[in-house]
N, C-alpha and C positions, 0 to 999 in steps of 0.2 A: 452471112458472116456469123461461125460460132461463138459464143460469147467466152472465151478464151482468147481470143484473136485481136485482139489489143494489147493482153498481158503478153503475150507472147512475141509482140512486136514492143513492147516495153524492155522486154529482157535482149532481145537481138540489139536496140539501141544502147541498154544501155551494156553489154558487151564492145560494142563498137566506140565507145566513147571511154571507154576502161583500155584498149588497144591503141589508141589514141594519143589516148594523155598517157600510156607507160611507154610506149613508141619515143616520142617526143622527147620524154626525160633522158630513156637511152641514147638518143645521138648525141642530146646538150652535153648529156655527164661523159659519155665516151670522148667527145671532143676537147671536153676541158677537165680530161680525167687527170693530167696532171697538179691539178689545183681544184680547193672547192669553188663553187660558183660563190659569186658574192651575195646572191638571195641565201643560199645556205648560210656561208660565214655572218650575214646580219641577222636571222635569225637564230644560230646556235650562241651571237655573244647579247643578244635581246634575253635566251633563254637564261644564260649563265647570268646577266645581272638581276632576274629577278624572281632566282630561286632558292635565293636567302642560302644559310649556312647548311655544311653538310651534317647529316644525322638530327634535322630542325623537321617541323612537323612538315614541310613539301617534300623532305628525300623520304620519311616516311610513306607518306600517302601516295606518292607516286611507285615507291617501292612494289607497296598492295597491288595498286593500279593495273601498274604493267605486267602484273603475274596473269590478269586476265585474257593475253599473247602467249602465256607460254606453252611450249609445248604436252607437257604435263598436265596443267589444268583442260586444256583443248580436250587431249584424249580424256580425262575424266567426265569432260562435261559428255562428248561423243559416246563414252560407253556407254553413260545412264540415258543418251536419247537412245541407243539401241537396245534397252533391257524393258525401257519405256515402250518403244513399238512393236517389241518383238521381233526385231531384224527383220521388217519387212522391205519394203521399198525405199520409205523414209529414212531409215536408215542405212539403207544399200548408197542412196544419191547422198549424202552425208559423207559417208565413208570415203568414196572414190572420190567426193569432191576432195577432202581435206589431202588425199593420197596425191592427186594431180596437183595441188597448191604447193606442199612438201617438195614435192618434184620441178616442179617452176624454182621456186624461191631458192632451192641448193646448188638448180641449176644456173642462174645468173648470178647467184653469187661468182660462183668459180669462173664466169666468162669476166665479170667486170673486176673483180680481186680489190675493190675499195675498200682503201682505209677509211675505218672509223675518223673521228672526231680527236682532237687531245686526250693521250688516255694518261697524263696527270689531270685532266678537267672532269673525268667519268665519273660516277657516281656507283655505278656497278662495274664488274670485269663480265665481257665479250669476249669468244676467243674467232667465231667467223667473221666475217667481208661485212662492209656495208651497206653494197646496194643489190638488191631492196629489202627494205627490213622486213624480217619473220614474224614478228607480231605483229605489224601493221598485216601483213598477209596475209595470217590468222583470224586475225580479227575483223576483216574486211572478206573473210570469207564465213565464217563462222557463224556472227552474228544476225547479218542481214540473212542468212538460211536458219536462223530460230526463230527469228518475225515470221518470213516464211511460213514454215512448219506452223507457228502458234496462229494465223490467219487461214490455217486450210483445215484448223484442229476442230472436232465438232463437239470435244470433250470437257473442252476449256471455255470457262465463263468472258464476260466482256471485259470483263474489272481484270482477270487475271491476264486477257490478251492485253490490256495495253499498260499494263505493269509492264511485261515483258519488252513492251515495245519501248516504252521509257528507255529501262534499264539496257538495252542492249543498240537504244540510238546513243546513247551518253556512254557507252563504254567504247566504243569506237573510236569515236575523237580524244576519248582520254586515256587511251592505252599510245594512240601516236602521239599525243601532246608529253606522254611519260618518255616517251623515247629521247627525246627532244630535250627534256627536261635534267633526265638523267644522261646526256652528254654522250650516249651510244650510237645517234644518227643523224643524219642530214635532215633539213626540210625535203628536201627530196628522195631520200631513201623512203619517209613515210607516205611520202604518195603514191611514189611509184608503186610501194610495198601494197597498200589497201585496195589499188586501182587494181593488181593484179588478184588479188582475193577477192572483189567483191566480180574481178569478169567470171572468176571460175564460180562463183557461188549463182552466178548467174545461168550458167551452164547447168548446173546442179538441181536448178530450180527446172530446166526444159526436159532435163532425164527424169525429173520427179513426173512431171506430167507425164511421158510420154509411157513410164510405168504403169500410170491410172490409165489411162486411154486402152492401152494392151494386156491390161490386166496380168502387171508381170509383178509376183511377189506382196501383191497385196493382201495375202492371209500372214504373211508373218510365217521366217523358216521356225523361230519357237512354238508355235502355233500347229505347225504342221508334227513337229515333233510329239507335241503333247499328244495331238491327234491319233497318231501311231500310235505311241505305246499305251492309249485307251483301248485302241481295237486290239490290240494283241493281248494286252488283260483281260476280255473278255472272249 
């Protein structure tokens, strides 16, 4: 048994437990898509009593929050991990992850076409569906593959991996608790939404390996580049 061979039966589980539980939500919510479920309606009117007045320091802070889903900050944060590794690998399983989540999440919107929540209750304007939410899918793909990365980095100190690892377990939960908050989604939009980004992040992590193993892209195409036009300088 190589000593990889646990983590790797760690990510096959926990993809299969991410297909599972977004499985599950789809038949409940398709069955009773004409209606919210009543676990949703008891936690979006839990959420609305106790998020105090709009433009009050929670629509604020939540405001911030939830930018940490959007798609904007995603690619900013993505470009500087691929200027970081020089588009090698790491940034190759990066890239296609976020590409196949993008493609999931646009695609079950338009199959399931769910209304949002009360949009006099909203806090921001949405103009897509709401199941499964984008930043929950984002962020459930995103983050747990910067742990990732910052756990296989041999560059980055202790102190500064579990900084990382703090901040990007606590922003998970409260990028979906923003949703929630700000009246844009279901409790079930957000699970469904992270269960589907954290399967593909999980994916993400088995092409990162499988790069190192076959030694695909691990100089970096910046790398290569520089490479070239040294020898042809000289």
């Amino acid at each position: 048994m190589n000593k990889y061979s646990w983590k790797f039966w760690i990510k096959l589980v926990g993809i299969l437990l991410c297909i599972i539980t977004f499985i599950t939500l789809a038949v409940v919510i398709y069955l009773n898509r004409l209606n919210p479920l009543e676990l949703d309606q008891a936690v979006r009117d839990f959420c609305y009593k106790i998020r105090g007045e709009k433009y009050g320091f929670g629509y604020w802070f939540f405001r911030i929050i939830t930018e940490f889903g959007n798609f904007y900050v995603i690619a900013v944060i993505i470009g500087m991990i691929i200027v970081l590794t020089k588009c090698d690998y790491r940034a190759i399983s990066i890239s296609l992850g976020i590409l196949l989540a993008v493609i999931l999440n646009v695609g079950l919107k338009e199959i399931y076409m769910r209304e949002r929540p009360f949009i006099d209750l909203r806090w921001m304007s949405e103009d897509s569906t709401s199941f499964p939410s984008g930043h929950s899918t984002a962020v459930g793909f995103l983050y747990p593959f910067i742990m990732y990365l910052a756990y296989h980095s041999k560059s980055l100190s202790k102190i500064k991996k579990n900084i990382l690892y703090v901040m990007c377990s606590l922003i998970i939960p409260l990028v979906m608790f923003s949703r929630l908050i700000l009246g844009v989604h279901y409790f079930t939009d957000v699970i469904a939404g992270v269960s589907v980004g954290i399967m593909v992040s999980c994916l993400a992590m088995l092409f990162y390996k499988l790069c190192e193993r076959y030694d695909f892209m691990t100089e970096g195409l910046f790398s290569k580049i520089s490479n070239s036009k040294n020898k042809n300088d000289e």
